[in-house]
C-alpha positions as CSV (number, residue, x, y, z in Angstrom):
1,X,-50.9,-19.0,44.1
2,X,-51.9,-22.7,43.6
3,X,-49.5,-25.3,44.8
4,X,-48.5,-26.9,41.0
5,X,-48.0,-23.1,39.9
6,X,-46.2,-22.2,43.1
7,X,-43.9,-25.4,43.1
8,X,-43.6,-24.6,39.3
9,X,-42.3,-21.1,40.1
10,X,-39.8,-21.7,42.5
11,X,-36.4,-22.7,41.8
12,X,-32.5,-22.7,44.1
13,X,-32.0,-18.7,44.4
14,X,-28.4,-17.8,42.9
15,X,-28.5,-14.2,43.5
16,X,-31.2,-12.6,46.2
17,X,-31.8,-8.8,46.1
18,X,-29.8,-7.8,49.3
19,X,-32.0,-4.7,49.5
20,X,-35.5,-6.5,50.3
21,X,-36.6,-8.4,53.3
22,X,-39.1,-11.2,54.4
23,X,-42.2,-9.7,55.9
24,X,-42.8,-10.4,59.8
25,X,-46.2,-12.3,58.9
26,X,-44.5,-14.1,56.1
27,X,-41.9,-15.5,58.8
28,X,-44.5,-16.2,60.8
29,X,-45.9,-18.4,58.5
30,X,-42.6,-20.4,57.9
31,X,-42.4,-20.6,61.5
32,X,-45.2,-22.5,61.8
33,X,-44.6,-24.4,58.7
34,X,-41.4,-26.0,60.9
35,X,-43.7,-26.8,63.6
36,X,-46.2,-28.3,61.8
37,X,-43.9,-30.2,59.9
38,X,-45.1,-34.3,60.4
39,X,-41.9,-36.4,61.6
40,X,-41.4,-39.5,62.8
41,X,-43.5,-41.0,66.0
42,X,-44.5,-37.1,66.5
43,X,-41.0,-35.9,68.7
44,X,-40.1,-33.7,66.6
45,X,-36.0,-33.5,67.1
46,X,-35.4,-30.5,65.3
47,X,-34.6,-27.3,65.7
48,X,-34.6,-23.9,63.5
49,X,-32.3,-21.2,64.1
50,X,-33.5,-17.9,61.8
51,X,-30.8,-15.4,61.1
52,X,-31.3,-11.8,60.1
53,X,-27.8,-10.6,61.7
54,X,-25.7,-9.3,58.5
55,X,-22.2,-9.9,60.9
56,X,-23.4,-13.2,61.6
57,X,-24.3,-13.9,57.8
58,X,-20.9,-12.2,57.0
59,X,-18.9,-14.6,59.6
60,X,-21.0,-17.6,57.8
61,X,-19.6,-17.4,54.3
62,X,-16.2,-18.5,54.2
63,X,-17.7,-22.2,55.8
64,X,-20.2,-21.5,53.3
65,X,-18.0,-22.3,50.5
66,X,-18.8,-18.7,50.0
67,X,-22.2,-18.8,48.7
68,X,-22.9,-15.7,48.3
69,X,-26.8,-16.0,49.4
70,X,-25.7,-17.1,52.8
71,X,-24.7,-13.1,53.0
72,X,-27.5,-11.7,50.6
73,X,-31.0,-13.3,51.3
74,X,-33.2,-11.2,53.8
75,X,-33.0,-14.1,56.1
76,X,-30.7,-17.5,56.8
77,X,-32.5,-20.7,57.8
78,X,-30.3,-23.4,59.7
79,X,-32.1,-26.7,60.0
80,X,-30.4,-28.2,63.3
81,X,-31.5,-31.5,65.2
82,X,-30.6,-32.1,68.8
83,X,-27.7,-33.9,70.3
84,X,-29.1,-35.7,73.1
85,X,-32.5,-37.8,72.1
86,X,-32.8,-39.9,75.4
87,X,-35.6,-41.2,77.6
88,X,-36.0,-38.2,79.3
89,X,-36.9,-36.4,75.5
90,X,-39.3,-39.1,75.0
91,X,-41.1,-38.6,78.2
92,X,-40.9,-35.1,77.8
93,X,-43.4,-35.6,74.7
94,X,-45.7,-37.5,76.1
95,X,-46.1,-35.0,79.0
96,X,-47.0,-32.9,76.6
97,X,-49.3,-34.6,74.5
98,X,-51.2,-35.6,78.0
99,X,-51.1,-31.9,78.5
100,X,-53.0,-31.3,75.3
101,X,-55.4,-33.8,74.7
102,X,-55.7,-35.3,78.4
103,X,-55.0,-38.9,76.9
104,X,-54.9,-41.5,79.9
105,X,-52.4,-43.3,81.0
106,X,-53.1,-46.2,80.1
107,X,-53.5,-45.5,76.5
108,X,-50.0,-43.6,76.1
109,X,-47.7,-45.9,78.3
110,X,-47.7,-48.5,76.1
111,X,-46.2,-46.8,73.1
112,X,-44.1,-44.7,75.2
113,X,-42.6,-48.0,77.0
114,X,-42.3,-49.2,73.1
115,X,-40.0,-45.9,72.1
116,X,-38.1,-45.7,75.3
117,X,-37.1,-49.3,74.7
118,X,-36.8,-48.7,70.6
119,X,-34.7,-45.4,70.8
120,X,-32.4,-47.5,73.8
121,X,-31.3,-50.5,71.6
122,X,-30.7,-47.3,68.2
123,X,-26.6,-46.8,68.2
124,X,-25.8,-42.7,68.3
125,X,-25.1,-42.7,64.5
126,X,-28.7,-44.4,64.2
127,X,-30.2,-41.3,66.0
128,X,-28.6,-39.2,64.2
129,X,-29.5,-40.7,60.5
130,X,-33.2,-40.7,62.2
131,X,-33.4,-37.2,63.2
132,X,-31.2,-35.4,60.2
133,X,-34.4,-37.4,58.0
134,X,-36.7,-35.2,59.8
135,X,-34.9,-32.0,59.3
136,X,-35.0,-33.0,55.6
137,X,-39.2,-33.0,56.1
138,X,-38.9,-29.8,57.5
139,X,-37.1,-28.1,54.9
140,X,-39.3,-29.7,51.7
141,X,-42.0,-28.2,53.8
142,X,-40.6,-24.8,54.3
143,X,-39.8,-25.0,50.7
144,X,-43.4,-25.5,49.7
145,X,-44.6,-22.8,52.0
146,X,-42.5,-20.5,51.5
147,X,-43.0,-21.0,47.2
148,X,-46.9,-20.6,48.2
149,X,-45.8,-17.3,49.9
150,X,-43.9,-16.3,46.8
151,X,-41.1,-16.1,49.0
152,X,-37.4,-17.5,47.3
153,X,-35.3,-20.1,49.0
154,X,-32.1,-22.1,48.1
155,X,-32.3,-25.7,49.8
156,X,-27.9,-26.4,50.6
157,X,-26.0,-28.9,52.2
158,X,-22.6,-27.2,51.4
159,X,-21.7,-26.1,54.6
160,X,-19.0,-26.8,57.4
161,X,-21.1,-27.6,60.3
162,X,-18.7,-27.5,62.6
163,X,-18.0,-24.1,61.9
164,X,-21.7,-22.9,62.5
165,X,-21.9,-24.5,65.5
166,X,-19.2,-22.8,66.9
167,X,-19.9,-19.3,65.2
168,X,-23.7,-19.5,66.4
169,X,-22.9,-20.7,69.7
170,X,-24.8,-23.8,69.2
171,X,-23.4,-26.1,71.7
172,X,-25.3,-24.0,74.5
173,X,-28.3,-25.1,73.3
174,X,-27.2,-29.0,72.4
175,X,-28.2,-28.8,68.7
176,X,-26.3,-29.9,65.4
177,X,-26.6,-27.7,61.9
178,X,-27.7,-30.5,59.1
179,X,-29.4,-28.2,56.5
180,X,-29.0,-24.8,55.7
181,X,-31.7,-22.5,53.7
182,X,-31.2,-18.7,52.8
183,X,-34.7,-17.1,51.9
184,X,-35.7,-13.5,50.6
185,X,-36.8,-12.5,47.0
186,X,-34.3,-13.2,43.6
187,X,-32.2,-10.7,42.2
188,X,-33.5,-9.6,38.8
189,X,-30.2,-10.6,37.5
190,X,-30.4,-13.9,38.5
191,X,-30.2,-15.4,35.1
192,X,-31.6,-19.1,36.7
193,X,-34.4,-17.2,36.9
194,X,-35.8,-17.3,33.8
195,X,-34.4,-21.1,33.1
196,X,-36.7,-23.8,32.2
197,X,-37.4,-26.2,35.4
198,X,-36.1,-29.7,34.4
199,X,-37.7,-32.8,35.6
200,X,-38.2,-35.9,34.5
201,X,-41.7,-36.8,32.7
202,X,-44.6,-38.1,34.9
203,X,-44.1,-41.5,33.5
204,X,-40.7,-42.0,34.5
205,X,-41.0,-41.2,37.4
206,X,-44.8,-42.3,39.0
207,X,-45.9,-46.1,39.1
208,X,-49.7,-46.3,39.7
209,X,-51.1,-49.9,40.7
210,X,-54.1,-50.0,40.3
């Protein structure tokens, strides 16, 4: 499928068919569409927790407003960004990009005394505006990937995340739900389906200056 056709065809799931499940390599490939995901100055402060687990779906719903594709899709997708974003994380990234590419020191110091310094002078709520953004590029990429893989998805924000992070144990691991994303293949019945996408035309909504 070509992207336009692909984005074309994809539309917020209302019913999934319960009965079918994303492929292995097709989760593979969302995988890696997280990781590859660009965000901001490359540190990547998100994580994705990918649920299969009927109970856990089933202990889900009632903080999911009861959505009933929380329970139905093959697979749940929490979008989750992590609590603590300190100098330590920072350096931990530049470790690693040394460990990859073997940049010198004195190329990546610089920028990493710049973001040290940046991210110390940020307040806690502006760290977390910064990184829930980035889980929000995630998920319109996961979205697009998953279209291209024919694969159906419902994009919410209607959850308690409180109660997920309690229910999924999430505290162990210092990460914060932000996005949720049930995936799997629509219900036949699903009468959104068949609806004609809305959107805006081109003109109203592109400025070219040329």
């Amino acid at each position: 499928m070509k992207t336009i056709e692909a984005l074309s065809w994809r539309y917020a799931t209302k019913k999934f068919d319960s009965s079918k499940l994303v492929e292995n390599k097709k989760l593979e490939k969302i995988k890696n569409a997280f990781n590859l995901t660009p965000t901001s100055y490359g540190l990547q402060p998100i994580k994705l927790i990918i649920i299969q687990n009927q109970d856990l779906k089933n202990k889900l719903l009632p903080y999911s407003y009861n959505q009933n594709q929380i329970v139905d899709a093959s697979h749940l997708l929490v979008f989750c960004i992590d609590n603590i974003i300190d100098k330590e994380f920072i350096l931990k990234n530049f470790d690693l990009i040394k460990s990859v590419r073997n940049t010198p020191d004195e190329i990546l110091n610089p920028y990493k005394d710049y973001l040290v310094n940046h991210f110390n002078q940020l307040s806690s709520e502006e760290i977390i505006e910064w990184a829930t953004n980035q889980a929000y590029l995630a998920m319109g990429n996961v979205l697009t990937v998953s279209a291209l893989e024919k694969i159906d998805a419902c994009p919410m924000e209607g959850f308690i995340p409180e109660k997920f992070t309690e229910i999924l144990g999430l505290e162990q691991f210092d990460l914060t739900p932000v996005l949720v994303m049930p995936i799997g293949y629509r219900d036949k019945k699903d009468e959104f389906s068949s609806m004609k996408k809305v959107r805006k035309p081109l003109e109203e909504v592109i400025i070219e200056m040329n």
